[in-house]
C-alpha positions as CSV (number, residue, x, y, z in Angstrom):
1,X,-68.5,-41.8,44.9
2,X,-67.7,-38.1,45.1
3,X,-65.9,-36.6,41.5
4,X,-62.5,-35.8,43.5
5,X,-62.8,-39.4,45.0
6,X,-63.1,-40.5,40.9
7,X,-59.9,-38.1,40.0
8,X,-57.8,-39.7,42.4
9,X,-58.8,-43.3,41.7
10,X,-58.3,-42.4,38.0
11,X,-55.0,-41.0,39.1
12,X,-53.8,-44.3,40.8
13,X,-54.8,-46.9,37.8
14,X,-52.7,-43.7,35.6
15,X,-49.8,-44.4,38.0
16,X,-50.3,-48.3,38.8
17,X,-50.4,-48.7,34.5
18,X,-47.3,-46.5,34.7
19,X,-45.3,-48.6,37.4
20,X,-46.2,-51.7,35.3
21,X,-45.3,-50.5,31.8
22,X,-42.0,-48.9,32.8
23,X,-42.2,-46.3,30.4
24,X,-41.1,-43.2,32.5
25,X,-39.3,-44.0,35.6
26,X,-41.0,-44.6,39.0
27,X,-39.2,-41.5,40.6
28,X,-40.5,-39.8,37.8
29,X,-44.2,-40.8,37.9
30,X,-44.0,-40.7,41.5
31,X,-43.3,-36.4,41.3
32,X,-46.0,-36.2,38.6
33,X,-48.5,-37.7,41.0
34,X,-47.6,-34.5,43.6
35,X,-48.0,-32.1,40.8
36,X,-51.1,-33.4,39.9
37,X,-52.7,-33.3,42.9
38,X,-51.6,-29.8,43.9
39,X,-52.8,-28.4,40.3
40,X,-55.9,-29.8,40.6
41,X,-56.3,-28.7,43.8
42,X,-56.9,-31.9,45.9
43,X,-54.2,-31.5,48.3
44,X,-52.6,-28.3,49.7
45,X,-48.9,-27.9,48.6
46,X,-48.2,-28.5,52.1
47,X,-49.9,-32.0,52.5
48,X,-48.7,-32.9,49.0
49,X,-45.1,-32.5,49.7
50,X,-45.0,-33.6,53.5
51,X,-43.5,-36.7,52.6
52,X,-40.4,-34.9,52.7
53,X,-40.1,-33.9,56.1
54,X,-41.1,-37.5,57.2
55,X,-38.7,-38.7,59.5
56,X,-38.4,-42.4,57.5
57,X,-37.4,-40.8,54.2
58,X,-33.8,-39.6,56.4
59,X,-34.0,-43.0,57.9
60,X,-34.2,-45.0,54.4
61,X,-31.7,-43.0,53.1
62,X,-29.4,-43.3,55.8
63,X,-29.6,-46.9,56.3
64,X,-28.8,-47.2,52.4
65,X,-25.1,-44.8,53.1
66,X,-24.7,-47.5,56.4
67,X,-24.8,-50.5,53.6
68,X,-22.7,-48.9,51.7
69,X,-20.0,-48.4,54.4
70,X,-20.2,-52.2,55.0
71,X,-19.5,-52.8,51.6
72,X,-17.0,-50.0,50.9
73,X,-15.0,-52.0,53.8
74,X,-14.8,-54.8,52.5
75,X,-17.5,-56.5,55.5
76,X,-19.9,-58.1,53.3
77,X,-17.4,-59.7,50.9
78,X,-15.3,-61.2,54.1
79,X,-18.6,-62.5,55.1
80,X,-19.0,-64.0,51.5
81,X,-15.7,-65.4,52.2
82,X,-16.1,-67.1,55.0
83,X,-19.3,-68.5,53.9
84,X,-17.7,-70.5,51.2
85,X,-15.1,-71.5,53.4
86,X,-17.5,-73.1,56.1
87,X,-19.8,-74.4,53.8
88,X,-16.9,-76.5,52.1
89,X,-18.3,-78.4,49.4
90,X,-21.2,-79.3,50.5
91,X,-24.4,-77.5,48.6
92,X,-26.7,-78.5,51.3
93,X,-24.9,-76.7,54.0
94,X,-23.8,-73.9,51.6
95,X,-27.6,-73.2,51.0
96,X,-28.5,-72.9,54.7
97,X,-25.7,-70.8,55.6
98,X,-26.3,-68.2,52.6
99,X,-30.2,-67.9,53.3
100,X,-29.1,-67.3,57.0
101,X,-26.4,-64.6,56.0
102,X,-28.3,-62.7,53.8
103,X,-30.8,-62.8,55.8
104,X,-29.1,-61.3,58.8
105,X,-27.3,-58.8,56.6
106,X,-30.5,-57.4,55.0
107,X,-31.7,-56.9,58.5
108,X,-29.5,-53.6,58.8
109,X,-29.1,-53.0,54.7
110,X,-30.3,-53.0,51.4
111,X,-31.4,-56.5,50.3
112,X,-30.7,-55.8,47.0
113,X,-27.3,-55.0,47.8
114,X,-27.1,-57.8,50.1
115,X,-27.9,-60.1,47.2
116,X,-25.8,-58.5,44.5
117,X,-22.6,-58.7,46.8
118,X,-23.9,-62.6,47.5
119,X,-24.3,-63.2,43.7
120,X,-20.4,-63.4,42.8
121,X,-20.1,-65.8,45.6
122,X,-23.1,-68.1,44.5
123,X,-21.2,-68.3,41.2
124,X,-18.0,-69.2,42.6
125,X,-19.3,-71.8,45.1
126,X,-21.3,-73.4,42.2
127,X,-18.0,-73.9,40.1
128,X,-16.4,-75.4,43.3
129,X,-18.9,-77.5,43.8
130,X,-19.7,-78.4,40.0
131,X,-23.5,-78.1,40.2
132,X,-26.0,-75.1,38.8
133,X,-26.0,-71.8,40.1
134,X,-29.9,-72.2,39.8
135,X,-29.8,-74.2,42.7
136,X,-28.8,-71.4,44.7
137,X,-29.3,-68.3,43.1
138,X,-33.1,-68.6,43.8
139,X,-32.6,-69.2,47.6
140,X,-30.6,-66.4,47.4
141,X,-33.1,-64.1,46.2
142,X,-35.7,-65.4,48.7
143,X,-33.9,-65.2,51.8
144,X,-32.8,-61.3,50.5
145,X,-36.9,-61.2,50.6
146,X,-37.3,-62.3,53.9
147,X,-34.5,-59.9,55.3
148,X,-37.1,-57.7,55.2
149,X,-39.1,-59.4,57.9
150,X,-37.0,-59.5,60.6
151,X,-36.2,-56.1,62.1
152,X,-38.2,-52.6,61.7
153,X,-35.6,-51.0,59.1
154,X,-35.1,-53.9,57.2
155,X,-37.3,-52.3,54.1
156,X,-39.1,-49.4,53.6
157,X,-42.5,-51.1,54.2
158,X,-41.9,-51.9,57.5
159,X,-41.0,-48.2,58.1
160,X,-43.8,-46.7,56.0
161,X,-46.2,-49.2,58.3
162,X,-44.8,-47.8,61.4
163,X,-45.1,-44.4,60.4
164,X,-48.9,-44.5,59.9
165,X,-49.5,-45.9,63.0
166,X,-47.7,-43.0,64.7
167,X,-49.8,-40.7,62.4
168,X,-52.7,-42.2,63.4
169,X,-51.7,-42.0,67.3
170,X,-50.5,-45.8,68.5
171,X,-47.3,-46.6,69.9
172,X,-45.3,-48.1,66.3
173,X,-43.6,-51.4,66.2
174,X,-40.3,-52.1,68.4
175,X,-37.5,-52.4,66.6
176,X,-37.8,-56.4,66.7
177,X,-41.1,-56.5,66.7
178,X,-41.2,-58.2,63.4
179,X,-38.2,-60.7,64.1
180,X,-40.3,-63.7,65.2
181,X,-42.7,-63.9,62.3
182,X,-39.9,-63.7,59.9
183,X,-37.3,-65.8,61.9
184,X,-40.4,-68.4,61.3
185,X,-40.6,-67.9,57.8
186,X,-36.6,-68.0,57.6
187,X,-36.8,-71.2,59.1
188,X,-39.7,-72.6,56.7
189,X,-37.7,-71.0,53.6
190,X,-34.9,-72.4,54.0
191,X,-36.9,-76.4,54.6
192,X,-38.9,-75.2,52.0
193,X,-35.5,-74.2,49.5
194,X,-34.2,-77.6,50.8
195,X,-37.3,-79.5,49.2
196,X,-37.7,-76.9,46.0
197,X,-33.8,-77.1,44.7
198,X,-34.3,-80.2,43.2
199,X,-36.8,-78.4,40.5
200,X,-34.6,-75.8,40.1
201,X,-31.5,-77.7,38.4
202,X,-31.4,-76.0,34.7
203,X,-31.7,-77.9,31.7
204,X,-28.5,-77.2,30.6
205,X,-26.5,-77.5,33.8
206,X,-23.7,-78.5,32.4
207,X,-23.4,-75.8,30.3
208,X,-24.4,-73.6,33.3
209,X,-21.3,-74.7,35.0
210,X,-19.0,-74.4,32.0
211,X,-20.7,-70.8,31.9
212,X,-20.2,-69.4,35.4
213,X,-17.0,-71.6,36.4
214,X,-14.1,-69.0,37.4
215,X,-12.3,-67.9,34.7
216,X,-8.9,-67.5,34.0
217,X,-8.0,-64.9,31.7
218,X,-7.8,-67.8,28.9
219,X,-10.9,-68.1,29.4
220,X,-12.2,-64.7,28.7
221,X,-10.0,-64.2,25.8
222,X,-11.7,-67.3,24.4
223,X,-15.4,-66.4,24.8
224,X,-15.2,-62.9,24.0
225,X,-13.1,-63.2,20.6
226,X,-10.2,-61.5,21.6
227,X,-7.9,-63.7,20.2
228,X,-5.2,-61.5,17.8
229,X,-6.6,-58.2,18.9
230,X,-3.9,-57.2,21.3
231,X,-1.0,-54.8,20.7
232,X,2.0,-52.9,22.3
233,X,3.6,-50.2,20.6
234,X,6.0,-47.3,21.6
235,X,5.1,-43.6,21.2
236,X,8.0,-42.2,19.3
237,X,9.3,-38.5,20.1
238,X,7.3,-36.2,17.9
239,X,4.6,-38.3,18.0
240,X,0.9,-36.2,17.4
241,X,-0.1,-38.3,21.0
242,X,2.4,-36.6,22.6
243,X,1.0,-34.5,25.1
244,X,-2.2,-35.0,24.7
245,X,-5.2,-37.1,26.6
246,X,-6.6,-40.1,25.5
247,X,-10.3,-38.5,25.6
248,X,-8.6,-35.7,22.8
249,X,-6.8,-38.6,20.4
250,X,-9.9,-40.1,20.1
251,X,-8.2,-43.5,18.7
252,X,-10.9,-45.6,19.5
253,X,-13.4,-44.0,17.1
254,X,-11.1,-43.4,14.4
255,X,-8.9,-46.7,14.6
256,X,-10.8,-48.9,17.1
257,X,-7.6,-48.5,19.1
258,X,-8.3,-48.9,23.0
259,X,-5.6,-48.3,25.2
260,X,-6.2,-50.6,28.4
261,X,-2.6,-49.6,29.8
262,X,0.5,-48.1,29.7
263,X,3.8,-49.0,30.3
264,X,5.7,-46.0,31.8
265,X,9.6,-45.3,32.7
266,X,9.4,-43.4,36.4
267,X,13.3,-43.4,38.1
268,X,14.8,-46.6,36.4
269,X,11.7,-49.1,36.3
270,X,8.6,-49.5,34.8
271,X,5.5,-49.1,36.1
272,X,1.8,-49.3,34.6
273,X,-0.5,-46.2,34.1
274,X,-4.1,-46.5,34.7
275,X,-5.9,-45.4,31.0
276,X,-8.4,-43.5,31.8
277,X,-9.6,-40.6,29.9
278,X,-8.1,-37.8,31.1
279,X,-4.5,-39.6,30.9
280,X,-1.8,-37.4,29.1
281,X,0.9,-39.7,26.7
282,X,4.4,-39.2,26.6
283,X,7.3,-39.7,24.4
284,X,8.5,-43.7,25.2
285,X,4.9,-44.3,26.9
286,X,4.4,-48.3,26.3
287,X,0.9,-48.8,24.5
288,X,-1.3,-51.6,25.2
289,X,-3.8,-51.4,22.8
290,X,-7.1,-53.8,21.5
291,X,-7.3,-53.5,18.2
292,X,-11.5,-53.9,17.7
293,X,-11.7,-53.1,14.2
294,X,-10.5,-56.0,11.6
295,X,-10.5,-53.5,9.1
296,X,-8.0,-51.3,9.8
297,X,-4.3,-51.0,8.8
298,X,-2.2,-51.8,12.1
299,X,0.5,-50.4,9.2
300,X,-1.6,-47.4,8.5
301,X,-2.1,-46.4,12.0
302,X,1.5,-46.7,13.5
303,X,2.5,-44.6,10.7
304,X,-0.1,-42.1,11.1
305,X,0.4,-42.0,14.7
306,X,4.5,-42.4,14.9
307,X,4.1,-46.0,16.6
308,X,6.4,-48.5,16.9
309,X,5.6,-51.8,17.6
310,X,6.6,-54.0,20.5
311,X,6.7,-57.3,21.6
312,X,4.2,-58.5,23.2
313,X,5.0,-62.2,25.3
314,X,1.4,-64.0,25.9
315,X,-2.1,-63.7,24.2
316,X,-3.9,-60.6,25.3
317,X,-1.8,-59.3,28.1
318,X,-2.3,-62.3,29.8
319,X,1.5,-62.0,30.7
320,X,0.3,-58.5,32.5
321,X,-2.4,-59.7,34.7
322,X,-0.2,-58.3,37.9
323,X,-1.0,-54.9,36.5
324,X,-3.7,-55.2,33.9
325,X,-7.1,-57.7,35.6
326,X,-10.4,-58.2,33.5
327,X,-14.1,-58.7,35.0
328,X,-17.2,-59.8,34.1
329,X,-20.1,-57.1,34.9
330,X,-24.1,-57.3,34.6
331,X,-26.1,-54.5,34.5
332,X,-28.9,-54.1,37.4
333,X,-32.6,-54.2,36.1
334,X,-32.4,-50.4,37.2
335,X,-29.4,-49.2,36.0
336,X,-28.9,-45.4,34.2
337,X,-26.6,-47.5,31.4
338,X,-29.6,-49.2,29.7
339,X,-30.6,-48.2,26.3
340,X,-26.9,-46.3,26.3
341,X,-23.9,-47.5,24.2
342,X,-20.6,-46.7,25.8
343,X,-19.7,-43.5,24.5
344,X,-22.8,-41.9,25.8
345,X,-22.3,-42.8,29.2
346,X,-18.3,-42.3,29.1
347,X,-17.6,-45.4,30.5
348,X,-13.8,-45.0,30.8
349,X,-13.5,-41.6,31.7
350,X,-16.6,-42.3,34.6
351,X,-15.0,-45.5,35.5
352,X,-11.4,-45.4,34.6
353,X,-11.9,-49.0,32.9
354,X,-12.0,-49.8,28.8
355,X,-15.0,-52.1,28.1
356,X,-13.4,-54.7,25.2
357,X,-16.3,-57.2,25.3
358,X,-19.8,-57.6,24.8
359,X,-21.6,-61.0,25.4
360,X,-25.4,-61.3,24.6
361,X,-27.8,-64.3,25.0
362,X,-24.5,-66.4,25.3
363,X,-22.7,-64.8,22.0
364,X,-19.6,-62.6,21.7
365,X,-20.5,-58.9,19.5
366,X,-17.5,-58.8,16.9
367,X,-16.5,-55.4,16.2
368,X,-16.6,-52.0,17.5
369,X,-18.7,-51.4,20.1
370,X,-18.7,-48.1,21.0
371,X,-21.8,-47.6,19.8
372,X,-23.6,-50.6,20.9
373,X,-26.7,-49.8,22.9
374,X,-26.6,-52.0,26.0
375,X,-29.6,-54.1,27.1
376,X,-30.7,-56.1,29.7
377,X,-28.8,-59.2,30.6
378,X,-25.7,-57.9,28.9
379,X,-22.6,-59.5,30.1
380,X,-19.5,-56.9,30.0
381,X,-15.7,-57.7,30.1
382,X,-14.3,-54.8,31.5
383,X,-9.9,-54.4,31.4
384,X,-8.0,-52.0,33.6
385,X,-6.3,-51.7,36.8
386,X,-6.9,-53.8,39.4
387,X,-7.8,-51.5,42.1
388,X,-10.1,-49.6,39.8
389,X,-12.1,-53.0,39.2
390,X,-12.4,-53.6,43.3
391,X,-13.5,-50.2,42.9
392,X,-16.1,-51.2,40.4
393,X,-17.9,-53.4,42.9
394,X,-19.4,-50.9,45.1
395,X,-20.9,-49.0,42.1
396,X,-24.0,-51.6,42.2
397,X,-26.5,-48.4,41.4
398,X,-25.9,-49.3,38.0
399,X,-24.3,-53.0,37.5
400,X,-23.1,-55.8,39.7
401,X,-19.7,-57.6,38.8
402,X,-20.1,-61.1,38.2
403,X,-16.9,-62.8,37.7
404,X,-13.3,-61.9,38.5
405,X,-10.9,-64.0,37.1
406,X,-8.8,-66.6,38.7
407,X,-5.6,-64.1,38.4
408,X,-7.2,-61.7,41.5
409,X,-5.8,-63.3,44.1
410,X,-2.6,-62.5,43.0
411,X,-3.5,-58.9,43.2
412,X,-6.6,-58.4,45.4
413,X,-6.1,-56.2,48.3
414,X,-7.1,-56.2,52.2
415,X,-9.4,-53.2,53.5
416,X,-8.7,-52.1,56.7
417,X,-11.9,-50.6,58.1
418,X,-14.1,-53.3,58.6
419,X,-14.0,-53.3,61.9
420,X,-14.9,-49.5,62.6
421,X,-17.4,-50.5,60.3
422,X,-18.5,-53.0,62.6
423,X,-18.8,-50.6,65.8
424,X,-20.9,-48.0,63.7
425,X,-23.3,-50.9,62.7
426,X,-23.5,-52.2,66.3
427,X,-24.0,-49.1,67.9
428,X,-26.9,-47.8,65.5
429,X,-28.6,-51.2,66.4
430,X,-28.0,-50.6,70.1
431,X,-29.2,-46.9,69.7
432,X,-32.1,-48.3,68.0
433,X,-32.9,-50.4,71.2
434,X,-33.4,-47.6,73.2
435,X,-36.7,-45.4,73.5
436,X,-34.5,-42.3,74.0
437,X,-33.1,-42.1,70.6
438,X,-35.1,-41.8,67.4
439,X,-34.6,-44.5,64.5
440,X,-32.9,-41.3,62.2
441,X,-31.0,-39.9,64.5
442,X,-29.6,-43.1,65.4
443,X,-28.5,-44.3,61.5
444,X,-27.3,-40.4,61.1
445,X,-24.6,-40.9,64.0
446,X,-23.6,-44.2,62.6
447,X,-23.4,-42.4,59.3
448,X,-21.2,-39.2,60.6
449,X,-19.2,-42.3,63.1
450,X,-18.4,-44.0,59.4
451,X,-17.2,-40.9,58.1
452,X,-15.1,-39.8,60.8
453,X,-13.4,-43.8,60.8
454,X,-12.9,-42.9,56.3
455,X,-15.5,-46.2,56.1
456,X,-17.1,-44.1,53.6
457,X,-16.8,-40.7,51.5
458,X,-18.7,-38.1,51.4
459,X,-18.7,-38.1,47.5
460,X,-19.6,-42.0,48.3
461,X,-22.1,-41.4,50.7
462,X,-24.3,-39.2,48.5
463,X,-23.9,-41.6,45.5
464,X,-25.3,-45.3,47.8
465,X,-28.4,-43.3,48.6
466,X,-30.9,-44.7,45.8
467,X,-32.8,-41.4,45.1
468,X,-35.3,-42.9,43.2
469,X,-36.6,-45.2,46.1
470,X,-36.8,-42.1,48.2
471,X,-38.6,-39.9,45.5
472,X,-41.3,-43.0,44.9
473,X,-42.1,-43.2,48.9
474,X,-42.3,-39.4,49.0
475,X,-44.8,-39.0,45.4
476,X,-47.0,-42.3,46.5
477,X,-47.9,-40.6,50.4
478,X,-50.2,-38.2,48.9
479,X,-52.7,-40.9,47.6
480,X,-52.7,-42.1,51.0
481,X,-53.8,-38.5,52.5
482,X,-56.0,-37.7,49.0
483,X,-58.0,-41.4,49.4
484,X,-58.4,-40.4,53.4
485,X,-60.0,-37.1,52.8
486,X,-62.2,-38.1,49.7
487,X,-63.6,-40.9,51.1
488,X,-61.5,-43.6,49.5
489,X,-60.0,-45.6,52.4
490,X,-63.7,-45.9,53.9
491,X,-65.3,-47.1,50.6
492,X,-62.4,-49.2,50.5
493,X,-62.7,-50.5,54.1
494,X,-66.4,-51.1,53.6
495,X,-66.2,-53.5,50.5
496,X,-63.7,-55.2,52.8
497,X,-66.0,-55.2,55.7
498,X,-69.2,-56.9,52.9
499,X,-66.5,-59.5,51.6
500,X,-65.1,-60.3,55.1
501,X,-65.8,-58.3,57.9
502,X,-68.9,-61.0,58.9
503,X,-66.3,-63.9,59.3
504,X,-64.1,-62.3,62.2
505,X,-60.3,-60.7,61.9
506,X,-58.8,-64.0,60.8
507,X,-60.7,-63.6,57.1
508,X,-60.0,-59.8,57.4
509,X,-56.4,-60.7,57.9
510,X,-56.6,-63.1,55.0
511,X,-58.5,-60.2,52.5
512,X,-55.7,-57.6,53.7
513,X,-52.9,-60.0,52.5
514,X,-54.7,-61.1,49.5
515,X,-55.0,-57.7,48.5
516,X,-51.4,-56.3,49.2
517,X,-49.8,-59.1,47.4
518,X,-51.9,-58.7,44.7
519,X,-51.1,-54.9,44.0
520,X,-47.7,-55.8,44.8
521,X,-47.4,-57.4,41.6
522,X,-48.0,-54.7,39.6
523,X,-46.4,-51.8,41.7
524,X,-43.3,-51.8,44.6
525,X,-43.9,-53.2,47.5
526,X,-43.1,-50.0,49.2
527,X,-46.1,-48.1,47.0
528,X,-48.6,-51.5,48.2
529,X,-47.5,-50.2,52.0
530,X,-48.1,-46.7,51.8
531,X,-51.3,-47.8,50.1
532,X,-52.5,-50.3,52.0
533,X,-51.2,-48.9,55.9
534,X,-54.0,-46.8,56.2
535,X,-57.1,-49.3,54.6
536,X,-55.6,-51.7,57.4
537,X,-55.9,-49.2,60.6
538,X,-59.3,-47.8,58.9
539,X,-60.1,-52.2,58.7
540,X,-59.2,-52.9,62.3
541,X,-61.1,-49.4,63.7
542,X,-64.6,-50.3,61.6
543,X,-64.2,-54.2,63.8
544,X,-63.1,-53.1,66.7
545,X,-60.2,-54.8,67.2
546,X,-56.5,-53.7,67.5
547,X,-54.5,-52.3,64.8
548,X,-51.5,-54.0,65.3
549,X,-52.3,-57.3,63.7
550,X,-53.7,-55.6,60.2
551,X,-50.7,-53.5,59.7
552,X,-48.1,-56.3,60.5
553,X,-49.7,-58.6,57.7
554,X,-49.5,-55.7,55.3
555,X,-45.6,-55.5,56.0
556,X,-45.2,-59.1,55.9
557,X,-47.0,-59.1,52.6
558,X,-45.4,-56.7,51.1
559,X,-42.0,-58.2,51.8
560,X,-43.7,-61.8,50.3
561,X,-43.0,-60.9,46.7
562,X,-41.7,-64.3,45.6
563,X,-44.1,-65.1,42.8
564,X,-42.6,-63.2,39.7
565,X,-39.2,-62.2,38.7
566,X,-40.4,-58.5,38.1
567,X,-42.2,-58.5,41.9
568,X,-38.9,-57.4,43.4
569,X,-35.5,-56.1,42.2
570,X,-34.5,-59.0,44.6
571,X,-35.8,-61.5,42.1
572,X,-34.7,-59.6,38.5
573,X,-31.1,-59.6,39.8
574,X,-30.8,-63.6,40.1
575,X,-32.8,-64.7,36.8
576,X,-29.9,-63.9,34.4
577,X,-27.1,-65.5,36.6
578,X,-29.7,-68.4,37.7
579,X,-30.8,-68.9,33.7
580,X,-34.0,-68.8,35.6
581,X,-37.7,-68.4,32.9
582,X,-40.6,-66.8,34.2
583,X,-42.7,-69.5,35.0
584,X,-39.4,-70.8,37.5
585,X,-40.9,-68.3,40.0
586,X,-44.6,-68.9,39.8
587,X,-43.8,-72.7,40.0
588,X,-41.6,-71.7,43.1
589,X,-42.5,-68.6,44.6
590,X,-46.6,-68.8,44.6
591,X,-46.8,-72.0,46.7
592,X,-44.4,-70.4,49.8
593,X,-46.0,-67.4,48.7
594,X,-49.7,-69.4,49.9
595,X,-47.3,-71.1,52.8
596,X,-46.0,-66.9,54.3
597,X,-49.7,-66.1,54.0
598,X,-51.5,-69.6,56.1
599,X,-48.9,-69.2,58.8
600,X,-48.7,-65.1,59.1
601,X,-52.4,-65.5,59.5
602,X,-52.7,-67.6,62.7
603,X,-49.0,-66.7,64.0
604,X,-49.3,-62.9,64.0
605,X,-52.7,-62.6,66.1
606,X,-50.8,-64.5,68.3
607,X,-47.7,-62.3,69.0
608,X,-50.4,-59.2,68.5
609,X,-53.4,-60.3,69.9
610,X,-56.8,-58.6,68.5
């Protein structure tokens, strides 16, 4: 072992132990990595950064701005829709319809998306139905996994596998090339879910279902304490709010006044002001306000202000839920909020929506929260205008919302675009089909198509692309190149060939998979791939067999990450909503984990002989 083959394997454990701590960000480690090899002088700037002109980095991140159009339009929600109107009440045929949705939606889009649209309807079907959410949210999460297996853009593995095989010279993978192995596992998932569910019923189901039934806005007052905090009160002429923005009164620090609306005069009837942070008050403006703080003078404050107060008919606007709605929102495993309380991140004025509630572990926070640093599993109740919330559910980059109250479908609208939405999906798919157009080029038409229909915005388009996914493919393909040319892949490739290489393919096909889903439970499944792509092709050229087989079991077992809850994003979304413990997926996921890799084994040699 040569010193710069010892600098870059100390280099990958450096980054590996990184990935698993998640004490800097992947993107971030990922960017180190290039630095590190161009300073020390193992790669040539131009070989550390050629990740960037791959053409699956354009595809990834325009298949990410194509999922977003489907959600923006409202497709994947009316697809939630008519799941739970098919599926009835009937959990059994609710549970095969969903893994076969999401399934065929994470064929053309994020998974992750796919699954955080799919967790508000799991919720809601669960209440209907009166059983667990656990009984489904798992299933969910699975069949988002196995997504990936059946078409070539479902996940980035699949594209970083295809990419090295074109490096390397071979024809890649069609575009359904990986459809029947993972319309197989589909199929043996969902029997497989069918059997498992019955383990997956939570100890406290009943309090499950009391937990995630759909709310009314009773409800929500009840469980987040917001009994007696309301208030509406007049701005009087002369008033020191007058003229001013709500960002500049700063009411919320100084009273732990939040204004969630306002009631507004406009050519002889009232109508109801969004109150967001750059909102400027008037003389009459109707305040409704949460009083947080238990300790301040309501007195005090109306006279300091020049308020008057008004009746207010109902308990905490409930009377206003036309104009005012509430949501529940999580925040996503990933999300820029963590380890922020509200007023760093400027919730209202980013959003336009006044967080009044905290939950954590099951309890209600009491008092102002402004400052509260948010964690993991947070549940948020978020008050504001209506359309402002729907808006609020395509901003899954940093949270997913969980429950809208019964009240919405008094006020929910209907999106027009779905069906241009539609065309730009089907013809990227056809476009796809054809030898004549390239993958990229293909998802960039249906991106400008989606545009030109207003599916999507500009602004939009640049926000769905999940920068940090791109940055960690990009950082991670040096180590591929740096282990080529010091000698790693083939040192690699030879312990391979000693363990198994004197038992045939099939055991080499069982090492490769043993292998990838064992670094994929330490780093992303997309890092494993770019990893692992070239140790398979380097595998099947040392046997002399084709390298088709060994770089399809490395995608399929990079998209097999059932086994622990911190495997996949995919699997962190659901444990929260599921009230799922760690050992849930080891007891779950390891034995189809075992069942993906005995099939894969003797079923892809078949469809890619040796």
């Amino acid at each position: 072992m040569t010193g710069e083959l010892i600098w870059v394997v100390i280099l990958l454990v450096i980054a590996m132990v990184l990935f698993a701590r998640n004490t800097l960000r992947m993107d971030i480690v990922a960017l180190l990595v290039i630095i590190a090899f161009v300073l020390s002088g193992t790669l040539t700037i131009n070989e550390a950064l050629a990740g960037f002109s791959d053409p699956n980095v354009i595809l990834i991140a325009a298949l990410f701005v194509v999922g977003h159009g489907l959600v923006r339009t409202g497709v994947a929600y009316q697809v939630g829709d008519w799941l739970m109107k098919v599926a009835g009440n009937s959990e059994t045929r609710m549970l095969v319809l969903l893994m076969l949705t999401v399934a065929g939606l994470g064929a053309f889009m994020s998974s992750t998306g796919v699954v955080a649209i799919f967790i508000p309807v799991v919720i809601s079907v669960s209440a209907r139905m009166k059983t667990s959410p656990a009984r489904l949210m798992m299933p969910l999460s699975f069949a988002g996994l196995i997504s990936g297996m059946m078409t070539l853009v479902a996940t980035p593995p699949n594209m970083v596998v295809n990419s090295e095989l074109l490096r390397e010279g071979f024809d890649g993978f069609g575009f359904f090339g990986v459809t029947p192995v993972g319309l197989v596992v589909l199929v043996m998932g969902v029997g497989y879910m069918l059997l498992a569910r019955r383990w997956l019923s939570s100890d406290d189901a009943l309090q499950d279902k009391q937990r995630w039934k759909r709310r009314t806005f009773r409800d929500l007052i009840r469980d987040y304490h917001l009994t007696g905090r309301a208030r509406r009160m007049t701005v009087r002429p002369g008033s020191p709010l007058v003229g001013r923005t709500l960002d500049d009164v700063h009411l919320r620090s100084r009273y732990g006044a939040n204004v969630v609306g306002i009631e507004r005069w406009r050519k002889f009837r009232r109508v109801m002001v969004s109150a967001t942070g750059s909102t400027e008050l008037c003389a009459r403006d109707v305040l409704l306000l949460d009083m947080a703080d238990p300790d301040v003078s309501v007195r005090q404050f109306c006279t300091d202000e020049m308020l008057e107060p008004m009746v207010l008919r109902g308990e905490y606007f409930s009377e206003q839920s036309r104009d005012v709605g509430m949501a529940e929102v999580s925040l996503i495993p990933d999300s820029e909020l963590l380890g922020k309380t509200l007023r760093d991140v400027a919730f209202r004025s980013t959003y336009g929506l006044n967080v009044v509630g905290i939950r954590r572990q099951g309890e209600a926070l009491d008092g102002k929260l402004v400052d509260e640093v948010l964690q993991l599993g947070d549940m948020l109740l978020v008050i504001g205008d209506w359309k402002l919330i729907r808006q609020l559910q395509q901003q899954m980059h940093d949270f997913i919302v969980l429950n809208l109250p019964a009240e919405v479908d008094e006020v929910a609208p209907a999106l027009s675009q779905a069906p241009h939405a539609l065309f730009c999906l089907a013809l990227m798919v056809a476009l796809m089909l054809t030898d004549d157009v390239p993958n990229a080029i293909a998802a960039i038409i249906a991106c400008m198509l989606m545009g030109k229909f207003r599916c999507i915005t500009m602004e939009g388009a640049y926000k769905a692309i999940h920068w940090p996914s791109l940055l960690l493919i990009v950082g991670m393909m040096p180590f591929a190149l740096a282990l080529q040319k010091t000698g790693g892949v083939a040192l690699i490739v030879k312990g391979l060939m000693e363990v198994s290489g004197g038992y045939g393919p099939y055991m080499m096909l069982l090492s490769l998979f043993v292998l990838c889903a064992g670094i994929g439970l330490f780093i992303s499944n997309t890092a494993t791939a770019v990893l692992m792509a070239p140790i398979a092709i380097a595998a099947a050229h040392q046997m002399g067999v084709s390298p088709y087989p060994f770089t399809m079991i490395i995608a399929i077992a990079a998209s097999a990450a059932f086994m622990t809850p911190v495997s996949s994003p995919v699997n962190t979304l659901v444990m929260v909503p599921g009230n799922y413990k760690f050992g849930d997926f080891i007891r779950i996921g390891v034995p189809f984990t075992l069942l993906v890799m005995v099939v894969s084994i003797f079923l892809v040699p078949v469809l890619f002989p040796f």
